[in-house]
N, C-alpha and C positions, 0 to 999 in steps of 0.2 A: 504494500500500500504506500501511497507518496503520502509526503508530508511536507509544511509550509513550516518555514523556521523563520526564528527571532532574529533579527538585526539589531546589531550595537552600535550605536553612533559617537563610539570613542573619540576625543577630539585628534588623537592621533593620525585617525584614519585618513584613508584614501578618500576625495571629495569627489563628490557626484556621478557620475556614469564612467568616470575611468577607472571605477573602483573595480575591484575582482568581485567584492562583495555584492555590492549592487546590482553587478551584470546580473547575477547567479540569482541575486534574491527576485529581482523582478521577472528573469526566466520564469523562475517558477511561478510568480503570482505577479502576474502580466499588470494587474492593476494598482501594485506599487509603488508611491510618489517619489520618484530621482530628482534632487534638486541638486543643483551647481556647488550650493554653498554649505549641504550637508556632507559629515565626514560620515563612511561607511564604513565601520572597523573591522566587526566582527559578524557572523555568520553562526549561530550558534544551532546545533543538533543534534537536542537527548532532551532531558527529561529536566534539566537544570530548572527550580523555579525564577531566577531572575531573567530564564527567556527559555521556558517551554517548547516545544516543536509541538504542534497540531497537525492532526489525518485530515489531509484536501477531501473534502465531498462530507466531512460530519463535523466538524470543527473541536474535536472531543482531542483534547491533548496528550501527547504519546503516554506520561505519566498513566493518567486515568486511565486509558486502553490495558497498558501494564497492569496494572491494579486489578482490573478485572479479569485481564486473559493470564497471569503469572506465568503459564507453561513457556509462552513464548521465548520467555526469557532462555530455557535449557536448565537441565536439571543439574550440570557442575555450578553456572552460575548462582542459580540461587542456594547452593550448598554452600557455595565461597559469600557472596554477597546479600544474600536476601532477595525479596522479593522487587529489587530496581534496579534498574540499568545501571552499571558500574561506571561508564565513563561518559565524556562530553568530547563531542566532536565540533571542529573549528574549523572557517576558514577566515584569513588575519590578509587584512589589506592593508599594510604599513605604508604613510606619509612621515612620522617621524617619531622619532627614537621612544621606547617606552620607558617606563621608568625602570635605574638598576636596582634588581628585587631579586627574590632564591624563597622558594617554596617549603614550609615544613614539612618533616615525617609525619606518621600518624599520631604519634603519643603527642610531640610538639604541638600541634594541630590542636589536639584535643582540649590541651591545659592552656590555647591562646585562643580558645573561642567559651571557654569556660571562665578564664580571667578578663577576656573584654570582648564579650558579645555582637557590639555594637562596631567593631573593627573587622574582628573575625567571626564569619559569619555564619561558620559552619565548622564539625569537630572532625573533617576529612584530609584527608594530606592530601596533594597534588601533582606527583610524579605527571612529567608532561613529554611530547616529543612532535619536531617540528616533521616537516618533509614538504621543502622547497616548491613551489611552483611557477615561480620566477627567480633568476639571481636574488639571493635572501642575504643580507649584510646582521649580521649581529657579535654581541660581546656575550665572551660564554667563560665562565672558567679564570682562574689567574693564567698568567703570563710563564714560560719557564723562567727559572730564578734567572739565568741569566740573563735576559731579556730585561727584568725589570731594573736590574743591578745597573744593567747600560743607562737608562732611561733616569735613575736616580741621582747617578752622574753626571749624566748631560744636560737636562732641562733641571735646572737650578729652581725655576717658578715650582715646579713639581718639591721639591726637595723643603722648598720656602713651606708652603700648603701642610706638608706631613711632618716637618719640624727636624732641624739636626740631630739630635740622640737618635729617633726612631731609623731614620733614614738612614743614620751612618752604623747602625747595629746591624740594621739588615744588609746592608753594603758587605760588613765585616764577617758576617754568620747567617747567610740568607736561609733561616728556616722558617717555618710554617707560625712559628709562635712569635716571629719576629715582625711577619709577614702582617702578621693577622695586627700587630702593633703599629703597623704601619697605615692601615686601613684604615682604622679606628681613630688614628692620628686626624689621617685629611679628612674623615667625617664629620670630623668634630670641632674642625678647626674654625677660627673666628669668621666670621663675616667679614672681618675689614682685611684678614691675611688672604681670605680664597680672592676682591675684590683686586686688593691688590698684585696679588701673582697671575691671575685671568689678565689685570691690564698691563703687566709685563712682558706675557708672552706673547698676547695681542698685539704688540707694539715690537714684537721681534720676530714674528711671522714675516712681514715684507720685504725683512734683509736678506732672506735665507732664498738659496737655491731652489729650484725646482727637487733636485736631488734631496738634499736635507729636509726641505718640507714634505716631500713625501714619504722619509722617514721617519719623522713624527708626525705625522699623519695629520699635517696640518689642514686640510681640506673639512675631516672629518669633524677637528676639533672645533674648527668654526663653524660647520652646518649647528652640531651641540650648541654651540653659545650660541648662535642666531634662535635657537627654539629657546634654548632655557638662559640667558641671561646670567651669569652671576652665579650660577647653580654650577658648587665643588665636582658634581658628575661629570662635567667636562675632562677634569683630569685621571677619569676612572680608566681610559681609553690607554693611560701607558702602563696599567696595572693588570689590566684583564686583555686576553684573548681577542683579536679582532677579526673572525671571519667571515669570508661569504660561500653561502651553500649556489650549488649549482640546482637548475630542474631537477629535481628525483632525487638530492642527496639529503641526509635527515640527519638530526643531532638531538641524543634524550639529555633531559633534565632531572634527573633526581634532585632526591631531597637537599635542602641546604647548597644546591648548585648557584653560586653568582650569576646573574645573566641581563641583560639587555636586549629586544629587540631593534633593528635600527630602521632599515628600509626592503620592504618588497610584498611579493606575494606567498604566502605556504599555507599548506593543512598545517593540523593542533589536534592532537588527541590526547587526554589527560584524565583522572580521575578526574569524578564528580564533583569535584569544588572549585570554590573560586578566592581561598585563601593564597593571600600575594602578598609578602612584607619585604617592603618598601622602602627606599633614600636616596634620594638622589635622580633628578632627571625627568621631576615630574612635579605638579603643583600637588598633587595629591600627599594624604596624610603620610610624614614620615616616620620610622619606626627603627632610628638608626642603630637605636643601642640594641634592640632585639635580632636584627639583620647581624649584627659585627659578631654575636656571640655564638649565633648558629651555623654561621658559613664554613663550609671545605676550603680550606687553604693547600691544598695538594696546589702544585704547579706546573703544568702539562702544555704541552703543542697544543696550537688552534686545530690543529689534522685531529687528535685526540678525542676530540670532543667530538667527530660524527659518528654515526652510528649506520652501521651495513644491514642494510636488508637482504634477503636471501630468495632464489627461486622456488618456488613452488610448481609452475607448470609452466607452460611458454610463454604465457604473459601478464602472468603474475606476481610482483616482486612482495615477499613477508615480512613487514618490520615488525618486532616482536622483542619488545625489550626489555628489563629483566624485572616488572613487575606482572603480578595478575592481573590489574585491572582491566588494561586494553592492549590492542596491537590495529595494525596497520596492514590492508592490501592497496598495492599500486597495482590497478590492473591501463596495462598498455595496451590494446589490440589494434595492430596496424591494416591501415587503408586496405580495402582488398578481400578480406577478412568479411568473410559471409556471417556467420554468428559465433559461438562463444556461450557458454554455460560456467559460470561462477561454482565456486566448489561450496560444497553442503558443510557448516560445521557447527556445531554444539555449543550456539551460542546467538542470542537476538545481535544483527548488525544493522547497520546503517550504511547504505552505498550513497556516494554524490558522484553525479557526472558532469566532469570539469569540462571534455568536449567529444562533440560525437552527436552522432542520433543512432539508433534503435527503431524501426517503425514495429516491432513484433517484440513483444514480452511476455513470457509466462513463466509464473510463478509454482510451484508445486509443493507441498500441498496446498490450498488456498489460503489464505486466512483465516483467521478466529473472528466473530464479530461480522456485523455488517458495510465496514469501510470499504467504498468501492476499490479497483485494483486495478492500477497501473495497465494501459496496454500500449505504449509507446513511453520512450525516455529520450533525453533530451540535454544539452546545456544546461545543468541548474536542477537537475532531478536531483529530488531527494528519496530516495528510497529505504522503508524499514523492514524485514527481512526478519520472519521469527525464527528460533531454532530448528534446525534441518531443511528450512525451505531452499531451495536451487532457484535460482534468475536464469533462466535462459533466454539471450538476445539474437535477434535478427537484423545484424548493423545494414542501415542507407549505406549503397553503391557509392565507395568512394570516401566514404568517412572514419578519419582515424577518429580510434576511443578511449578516454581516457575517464578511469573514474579512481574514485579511495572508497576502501569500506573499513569500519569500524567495528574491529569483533571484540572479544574476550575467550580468548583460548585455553583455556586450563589442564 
């Protein structure tokens, strides 16, 4: 059965019709307002109550159907999870940077929605994982020690920000608990010291080379200031990880992982929550001391941080990464390519089709309930899929297919 999902209009987002979001949501529900000057962030599709997905043809939201049909779900799932959908499916249209933030575990989770309700909004941890759909630019992870150790040395404004002891201890014995000293430094540091190191380095960008500017990554650094003004996350860029995902390449997030989104398009599959603690790179509420104390300070390659998906059949790629909650197919079927049958598995999913048409679908067994049932797919389908059901498509002459389906594989 198709289903009509929730739009987030992040101010980060991508604005109006060049949005990835907006293409997709209006595909779907043709009579959706695109305006110029709204930002399209997010794309949301599960069960989440701060943006439900609803069944096209009865308006009854995925939740409530769940609730009454349970089986749907598979019988490993609600053994693991209960009786609801385990994860939340995304698609992220990025115009500019999000805030840097790192997701709790589940105890963490529990004991910061119990101590402040009103922030954290639910007792779920967040394990998440990207997979590119245009060049995707983000910050993930710290920097290798030596990497940083350079960077501590050369940019003085940086050195000014995080304070001499910290900076010259980590210089001296770059570990993790130095690292982590170092962090906590520039987070914390005065407003008139971040102001004044921002307008020092500001003012020493235009001397530099092509060559050296693009070693500290001055382009970047400036896009950052031009959003956020004054805001220390500017200098987080020579501390952490700066990479870009290609189409198809994907990077998890565990718990306590640093990260930033910066600019593009990707899917997002994550447990059910939307706990995110926050500092730096956003007007939203910061939460600097809770952030510094939870964070992994390992220090790894930007290559490190992606994550390989695996074949399954010829056009299917399995990202499956190393929690329960959810996993990821990238199904590719190229041009040419008469139809195609998605594999059966043990578990309610959720298909989106990023591009293609289908003029033939069938679904087997039917559904539970009375929600009509999909008999062509499209750009911007959303399709829910209960346990063991098989999608078989009859792709339009000529059209390559691209969709993600969101399982839980246990």
């Amino acid at each position: 059965m198709e289903l009509q999902c929730a739009v987030q209009k992040y101010a980060w987002g991508v604005r109006g019709a060049s949005s990835s979001v907006a293409q997709l949501a209006k595909a779907a529900k043709p009579e959706l307002e695109v305006t110029e000057d709204q930002p399209f962030a997010e794309l949301w599709m599960g069960t989440h109550p701060s943006g439900p997905a609803v069944i096209k043809g009865t308006g009854e939201t995925l939740g409530d159907y769940i609730s009454k049909h349970p089986d749907v779900l598979g019988s490993p799932v609600i053994q693991k999870f209960g009786k609801s959908l385990p994860y939340l499916f995304k698609v992220l249209s990025v115009n500019q940077a999000l805030s840097i933030q790192a997701h709790p575990n589940k105890s963490h989770a529990e004991q910061l929605h119990k101590d402040r309700p009103d922030v954290y909004k639910d007792p779920n941890h967040k394990p998440e994982m990207t997979i590119a759909l245009t060049p995707f630019q983000a910050l993930c992870g710290f920097r290798p020690a030596e990497q940083i150790t350079k960077h501590l040395k050369e940019i003085h404004e940086l050195k000014k920000v995080i304070g001499d002891a910290a900076a010259d201890a980590f210089i001296e014995n770059p570990t993790e608990e130095n690292l982590k000293a170092c962090f906590s430094a520039m987070m914390n540091a005065s407003k008139d010291t971040i102001a004044s190191a921002l307008s020092e380095l500001l003012q020493r960008f235009p001397g530099m080379d092509s060559g050296k500017g693009k070693e500290l990554l001055r382009e970047l650094f400036l896009t950052l200031h031009e959003k956020y003004p004054g805001d220390v996350g500017c200098f987080s860029i020579y501390l952490l990880n700066y990479l870009t995902l290609q189409p198809g390449e994907s990077m998890f997030l565990g718990p306590n992982i640093i990260h930033a989104y910066l600019l593009g398009d990707c899917i997002e599959c994550m447990a059910c929550s939307d706990n995110v603690v926050r500092a730096g790179l956003t007007p939203k509420y910061q939460d600097v001391e809770t952030l510094v104390s939870m964070l992994e300070y390992g220090m790894v390659p930007a290559e490190s941080r992606k994550f390989q998906g695996s074949k399954v059949d010829q056009f299917t790629t399995f990202y499956n990464p190393p929690v329960p909650d959810f996993a990821v197919d990238m199904i590719e079927v190229p041009a040419g390519t008469k139809e195609f049958t998605l594999r059966q598995v043990e578990s309610a999913s959720i298909v989106l089709v990023v591009e293609g048409e289908a003029d033939s679908v069938e679904v087997s067994p039917q559904p539970m309930g009375d929600a009509p049932v999909a008999t062509s797919v499209q750009r911007g389908s959303v399709l829910f899929l209960a346990s063991g059901q098989s999608l078989s498509l009859k792709f339009k002459a000529g059209s390559r297919f691209l969709a993600f389906r969101a399982v839980c594989v246990l």
